[in-house]
PLY file of the C-alpha trace (Angstrom):
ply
format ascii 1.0
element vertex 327
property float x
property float y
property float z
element edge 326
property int vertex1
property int vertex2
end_header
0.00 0.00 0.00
1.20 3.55 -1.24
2.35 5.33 2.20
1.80 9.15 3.18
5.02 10.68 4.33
5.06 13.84 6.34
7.24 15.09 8.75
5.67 15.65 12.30
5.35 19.24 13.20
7.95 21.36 15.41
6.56 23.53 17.86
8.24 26.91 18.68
10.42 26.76 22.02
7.94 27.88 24.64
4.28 25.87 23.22
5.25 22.39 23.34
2.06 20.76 24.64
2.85 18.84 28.53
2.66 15.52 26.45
4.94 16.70 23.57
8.17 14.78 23.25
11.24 16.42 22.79
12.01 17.63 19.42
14.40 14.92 17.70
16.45 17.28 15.11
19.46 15.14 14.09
20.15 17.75 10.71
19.29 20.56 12.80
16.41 22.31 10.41
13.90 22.84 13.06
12.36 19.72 11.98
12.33 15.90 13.38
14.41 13.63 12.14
16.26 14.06 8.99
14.44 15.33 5.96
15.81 15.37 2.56
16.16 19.30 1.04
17.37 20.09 -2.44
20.31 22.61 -2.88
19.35 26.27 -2.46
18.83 29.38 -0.58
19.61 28.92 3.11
17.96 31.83 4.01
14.59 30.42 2.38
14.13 27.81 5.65
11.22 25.13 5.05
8.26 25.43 6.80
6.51 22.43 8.54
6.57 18.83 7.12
7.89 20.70 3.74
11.57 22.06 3.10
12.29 25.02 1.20
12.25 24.09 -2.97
10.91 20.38 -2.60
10.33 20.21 -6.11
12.43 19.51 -9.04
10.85 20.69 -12.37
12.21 20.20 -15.79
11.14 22.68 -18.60
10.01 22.34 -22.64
11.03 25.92 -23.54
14.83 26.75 -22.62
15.65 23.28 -21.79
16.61 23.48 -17.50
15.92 22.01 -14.63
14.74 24.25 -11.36
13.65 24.29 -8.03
10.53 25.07 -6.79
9.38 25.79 -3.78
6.06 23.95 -2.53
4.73 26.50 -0.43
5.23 29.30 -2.12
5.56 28.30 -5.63
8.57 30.48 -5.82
11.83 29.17 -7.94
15.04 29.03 -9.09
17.28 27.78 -11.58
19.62 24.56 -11.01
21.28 24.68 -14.57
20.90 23.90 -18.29
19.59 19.72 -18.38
21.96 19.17 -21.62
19.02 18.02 -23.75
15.85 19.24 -25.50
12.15 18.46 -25.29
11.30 17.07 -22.23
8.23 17.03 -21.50
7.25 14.73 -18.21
9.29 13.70 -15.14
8.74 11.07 -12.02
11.12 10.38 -8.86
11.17 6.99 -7.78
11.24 5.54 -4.23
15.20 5.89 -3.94
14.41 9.47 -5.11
15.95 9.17 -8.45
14.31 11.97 -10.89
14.16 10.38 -14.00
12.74 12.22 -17.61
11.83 11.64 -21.52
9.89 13.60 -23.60
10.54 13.44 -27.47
13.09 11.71 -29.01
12.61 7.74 -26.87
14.79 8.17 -24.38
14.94 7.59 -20.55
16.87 10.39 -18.91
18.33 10.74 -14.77
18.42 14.17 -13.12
21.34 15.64 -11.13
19.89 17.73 -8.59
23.16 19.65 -8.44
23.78 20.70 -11.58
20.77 19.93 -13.52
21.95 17.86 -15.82
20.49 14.82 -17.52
21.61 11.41 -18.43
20.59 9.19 -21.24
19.91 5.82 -19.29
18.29 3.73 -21.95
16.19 3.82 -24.96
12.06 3.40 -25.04
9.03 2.56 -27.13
7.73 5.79 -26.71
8.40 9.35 -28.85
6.60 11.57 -27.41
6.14 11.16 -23.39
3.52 13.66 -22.35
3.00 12.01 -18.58
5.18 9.51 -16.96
4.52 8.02 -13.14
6.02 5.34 -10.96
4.15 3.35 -8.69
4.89 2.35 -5.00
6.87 -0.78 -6.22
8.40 1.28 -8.91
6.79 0.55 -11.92
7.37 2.87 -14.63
3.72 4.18 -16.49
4.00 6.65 -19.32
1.63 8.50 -21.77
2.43 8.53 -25.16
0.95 11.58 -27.52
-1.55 9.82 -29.73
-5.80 9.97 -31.02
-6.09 8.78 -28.19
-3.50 8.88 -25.57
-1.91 5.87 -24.63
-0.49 4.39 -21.43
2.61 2.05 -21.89
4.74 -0.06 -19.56
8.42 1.21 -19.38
11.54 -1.13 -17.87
13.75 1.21 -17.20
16.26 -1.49 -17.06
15.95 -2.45 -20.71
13.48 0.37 -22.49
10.90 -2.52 -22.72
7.65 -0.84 -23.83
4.60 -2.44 -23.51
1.49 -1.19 -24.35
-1.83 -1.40 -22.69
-4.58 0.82 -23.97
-6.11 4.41 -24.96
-6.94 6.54 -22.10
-10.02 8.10 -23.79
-8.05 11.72 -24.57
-6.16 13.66 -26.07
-4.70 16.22 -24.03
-2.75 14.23 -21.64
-0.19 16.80 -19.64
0.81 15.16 -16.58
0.46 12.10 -14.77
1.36 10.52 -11.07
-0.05 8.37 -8.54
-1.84 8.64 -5.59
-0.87 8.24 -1.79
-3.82 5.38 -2.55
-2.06 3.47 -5.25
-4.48 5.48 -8.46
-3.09 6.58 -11.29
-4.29 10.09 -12.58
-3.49 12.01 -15.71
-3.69 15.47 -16.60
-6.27 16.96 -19.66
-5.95 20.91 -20.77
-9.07 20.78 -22.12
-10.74 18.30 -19.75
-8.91 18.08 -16.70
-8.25 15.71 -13.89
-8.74 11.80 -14.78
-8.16 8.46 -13.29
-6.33 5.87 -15.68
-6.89 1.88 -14.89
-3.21 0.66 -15.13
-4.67 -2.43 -16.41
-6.64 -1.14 -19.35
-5.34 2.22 -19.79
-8.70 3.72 -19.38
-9.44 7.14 -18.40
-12.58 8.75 -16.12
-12.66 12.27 -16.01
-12.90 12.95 -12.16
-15.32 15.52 -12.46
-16.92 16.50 -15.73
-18.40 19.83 -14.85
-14.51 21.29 -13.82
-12.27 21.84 -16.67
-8.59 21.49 -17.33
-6.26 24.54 -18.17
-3.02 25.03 -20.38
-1.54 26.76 -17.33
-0.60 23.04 -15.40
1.38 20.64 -17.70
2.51 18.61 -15.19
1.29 16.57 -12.00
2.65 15.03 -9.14
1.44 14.24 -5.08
4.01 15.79 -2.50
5.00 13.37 0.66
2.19 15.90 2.57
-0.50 13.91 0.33
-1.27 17.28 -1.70
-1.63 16.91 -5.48
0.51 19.82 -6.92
0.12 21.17 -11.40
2.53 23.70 -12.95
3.69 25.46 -15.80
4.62 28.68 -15.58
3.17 28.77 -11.47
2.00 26.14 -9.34
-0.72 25.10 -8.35
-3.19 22.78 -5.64
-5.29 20.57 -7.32
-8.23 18.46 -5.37
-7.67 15.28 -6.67
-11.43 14.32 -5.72
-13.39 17.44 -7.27
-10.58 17.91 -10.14
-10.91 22.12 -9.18
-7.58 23.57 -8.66
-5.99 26.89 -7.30
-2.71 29.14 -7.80
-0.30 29.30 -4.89
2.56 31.23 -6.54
5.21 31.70 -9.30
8.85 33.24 -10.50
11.68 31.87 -11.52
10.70 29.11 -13.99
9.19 29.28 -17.49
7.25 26.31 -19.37
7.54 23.57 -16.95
6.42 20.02 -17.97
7.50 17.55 -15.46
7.80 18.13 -11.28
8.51 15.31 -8.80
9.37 15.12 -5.10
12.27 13.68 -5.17
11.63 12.14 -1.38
13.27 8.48 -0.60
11.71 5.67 0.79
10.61 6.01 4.43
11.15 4.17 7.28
8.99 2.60 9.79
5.44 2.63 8.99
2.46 3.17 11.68
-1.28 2.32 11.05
-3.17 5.26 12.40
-5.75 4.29 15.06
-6.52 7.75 15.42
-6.12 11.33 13.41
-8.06 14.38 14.68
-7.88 17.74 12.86
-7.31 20.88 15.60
-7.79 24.35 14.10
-9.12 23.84 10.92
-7.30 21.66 9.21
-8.81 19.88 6.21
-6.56 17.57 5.41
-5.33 15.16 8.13
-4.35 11.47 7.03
-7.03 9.19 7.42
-8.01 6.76 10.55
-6.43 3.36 9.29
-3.86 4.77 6.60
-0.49 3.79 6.82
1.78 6.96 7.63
5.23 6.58 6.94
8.00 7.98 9.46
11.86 8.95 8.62
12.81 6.60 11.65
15.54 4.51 10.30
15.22 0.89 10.83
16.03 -2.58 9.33
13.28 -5.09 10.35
9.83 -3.54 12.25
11.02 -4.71 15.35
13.66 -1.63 15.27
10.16 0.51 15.33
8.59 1.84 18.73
5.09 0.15 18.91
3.54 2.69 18.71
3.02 6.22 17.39
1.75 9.55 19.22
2.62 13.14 17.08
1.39 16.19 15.63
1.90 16.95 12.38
1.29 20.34 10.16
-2.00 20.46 8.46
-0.69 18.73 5.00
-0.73 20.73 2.18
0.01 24.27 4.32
-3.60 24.69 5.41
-4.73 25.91 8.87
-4.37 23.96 11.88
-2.46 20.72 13.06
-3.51 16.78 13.16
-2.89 14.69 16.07
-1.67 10.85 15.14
-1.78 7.96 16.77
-0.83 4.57 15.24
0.66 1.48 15.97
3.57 0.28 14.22
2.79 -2.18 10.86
5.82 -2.43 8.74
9.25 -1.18 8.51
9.88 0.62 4.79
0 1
1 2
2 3
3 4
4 5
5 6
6 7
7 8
8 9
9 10
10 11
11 12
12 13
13 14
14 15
15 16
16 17
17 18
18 19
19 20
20 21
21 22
22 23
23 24
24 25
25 26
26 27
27 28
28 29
29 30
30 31
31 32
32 33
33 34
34 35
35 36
36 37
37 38
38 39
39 40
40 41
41 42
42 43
43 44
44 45
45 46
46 47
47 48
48 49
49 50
50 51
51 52
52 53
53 54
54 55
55 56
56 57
57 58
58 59
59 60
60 61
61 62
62 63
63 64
64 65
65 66
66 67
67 68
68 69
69 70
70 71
71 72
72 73
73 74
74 75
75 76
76 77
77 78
78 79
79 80
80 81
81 82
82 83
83 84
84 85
85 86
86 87
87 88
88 89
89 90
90 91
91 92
92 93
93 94
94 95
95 96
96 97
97 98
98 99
99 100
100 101
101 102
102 103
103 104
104 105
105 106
106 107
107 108
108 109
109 110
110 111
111 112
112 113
113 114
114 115
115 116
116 117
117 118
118 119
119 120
120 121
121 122
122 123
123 124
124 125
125 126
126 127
127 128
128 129
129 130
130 131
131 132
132 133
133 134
134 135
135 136
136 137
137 138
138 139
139 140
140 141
141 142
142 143
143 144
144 145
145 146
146 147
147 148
148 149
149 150
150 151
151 152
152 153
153 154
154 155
155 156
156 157
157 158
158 159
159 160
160 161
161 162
162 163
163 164
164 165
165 166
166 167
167 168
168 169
169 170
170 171
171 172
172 173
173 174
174 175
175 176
176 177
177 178
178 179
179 180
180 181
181 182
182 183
183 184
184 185
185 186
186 187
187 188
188 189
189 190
190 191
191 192
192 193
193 194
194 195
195 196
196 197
197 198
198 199
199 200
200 201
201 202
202 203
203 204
204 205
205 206
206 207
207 208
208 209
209 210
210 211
211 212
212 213
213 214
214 215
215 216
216 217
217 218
218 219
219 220
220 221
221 222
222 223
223 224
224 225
225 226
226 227
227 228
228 229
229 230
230 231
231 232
232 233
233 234
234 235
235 236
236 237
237 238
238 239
239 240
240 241
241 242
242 243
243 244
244 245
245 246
246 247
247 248
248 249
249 250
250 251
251 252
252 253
253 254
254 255
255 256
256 257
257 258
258 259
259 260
260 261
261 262
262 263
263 264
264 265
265 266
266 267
267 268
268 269
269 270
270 271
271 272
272 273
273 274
274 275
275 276
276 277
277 278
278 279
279 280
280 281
281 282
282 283
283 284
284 285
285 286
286 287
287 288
288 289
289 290
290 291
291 292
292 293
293 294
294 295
295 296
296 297
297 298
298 299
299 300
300 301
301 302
302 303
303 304
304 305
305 306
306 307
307 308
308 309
309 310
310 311
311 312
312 313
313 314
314 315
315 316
316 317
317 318
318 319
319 320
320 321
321 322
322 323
323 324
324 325
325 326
């Protein structure tokens, strides 16, 4: 089962609740534990559960590769990639960015520098979407009347084929904390693809797409995120989505979190929203930690944390689980 990663939240030194553990801030960002920041601005710190430009974003027009900024939509560039055309991108769980676009190629990302790598040729010309799934599975969209959805080994280039989506304006595609694949319309906007079939639903008919997000993907705070020239929040149930913020990037067509695999894994018994918050994990989700371990016995049984209101909204959830699996 796909896992929901988000780091718990840090209170400021004076409001720690009586029944508030210590903060545990081995990398010293105000955070607990150790969480995974790209290169950039120290002066821009992260806020809760996110760090400062979380996103790595490769771009059609001018051919780079930049950093974005979750909360703010704010970014920068990284460097030239070396290549033309790309035109989707997808981390997978070692966080590994990996690209194609025209041209059949598979393509790496240096978060440093920017820079691509060729890794292996694929069946597929022109890669408008591209997603990997929890066991790292490799889904693309090829351009087409209709779209199609293809296996990729990204071992070999193996393409395999397994059906029409139903559209033609594919622009994006990722999974879901849940394990569902969706894909980005235009014209049409959010839809749900059937990995099996390679069928599309539109996830709400009466809400349109937009030119203005070419690219998908689901941050570790369970938040689907679109972009282009700005980003954007997009409800993954109703399909309506909203600006946070732009700068710094031009004609973006592929963002991924490039956030590793976590560590031990609690099944929440409980998850209550305090101030507002409208996003809390759900009561019996899995929600993955950044505690390392090597079996689940390394885990503490069980769980009891706060966490920011995912996605930046108002408010905090309270968590508690009971340890399930380790990774």
């Amino acid at each position: 089962m796909p896992i929901l990663l988000i780091a718990a939240l840090a209170f400021p030194a004076g409001l720690q609740g009586a029944n508030t553990a210590p903060l545990d801030d081995p990398d010293g960002d105000g955070l607990p534990g150790v969480w995974r920041s790209l290169p950039g601005d120290p002066s821009r710190p992260g806020g809760p559960g996110i760090a400062a430009e979380d996103i790595l974003a490769e771009s059609w027009a001018g051919n780079n590769s930049y950093a974005i900024d979750s909360q703010t939509g704010a970014g920068r560039l990284i460097g030239p990639n070396g290549t033309n055309s790309m035109n989707a991108a997808s981390a997978d769980s070692s966080g590994t960015v990996w690209a194609a676009g025209n041209g059949g190629g598979l393509w790496t990302l240096d978060p440093d520098t920017g820079a691509l790598t060729r890794k292996v040729g694929i069946g597929a010309n022109s890669v408008r979407g591209m997603a990997f799934d929890s066991d790292d599975n490799l889904f693309v969209v090829q351009d087409g009347s209709p779209d199609q959805l293809m296996r990729v080994d990204v071992n070999t280039g193996e393409t395999t084929p397994i059906g029409g989506i139903g559209a033609t304006g594919i622009q994006g595609a990722c999974f879901g904390p849940d394990g569902t694949l969706y894909a980005w319309d235009i014209s049409r906007g959010l839809y749900t693809v059937d990995v099996n079939t390679g069928q599309g639903t539109d996830v709400n008919p009466n809400v349109g797409g937009s030119g203005n997000i070419q690219a998908i993907a689901f941050g570790p705070d369970g938040v689907m995120y679109g972009c282009r020239e700005a980003l954007f929040k997009i409800d993954h149930n109703t399909g309506e989505f909203a600006e946070i913020g732009g700068g710094g990037y031009t004609d973006v067509r592929g963002i991924a979190f490039p956030v590793a695999s976590v560590g031990c894994v609690y099944k929440l018994k409980k998850s209550k929203a305090k101030g507002g918050c409208e996003n809390c994990p759900p009561k019996g989700g899995d929600f993955g930690t950044q505690t390392e371990c090597e079996t689940v016995k390394d885990c503490p049984k069980k769980l009891k944390t706060t966490i920011a209101c995912p996605g930046g909204g108002n408010g905090t959830c309270k968590l508690k689980g009971k340890r399930s699996s380790c990774g």
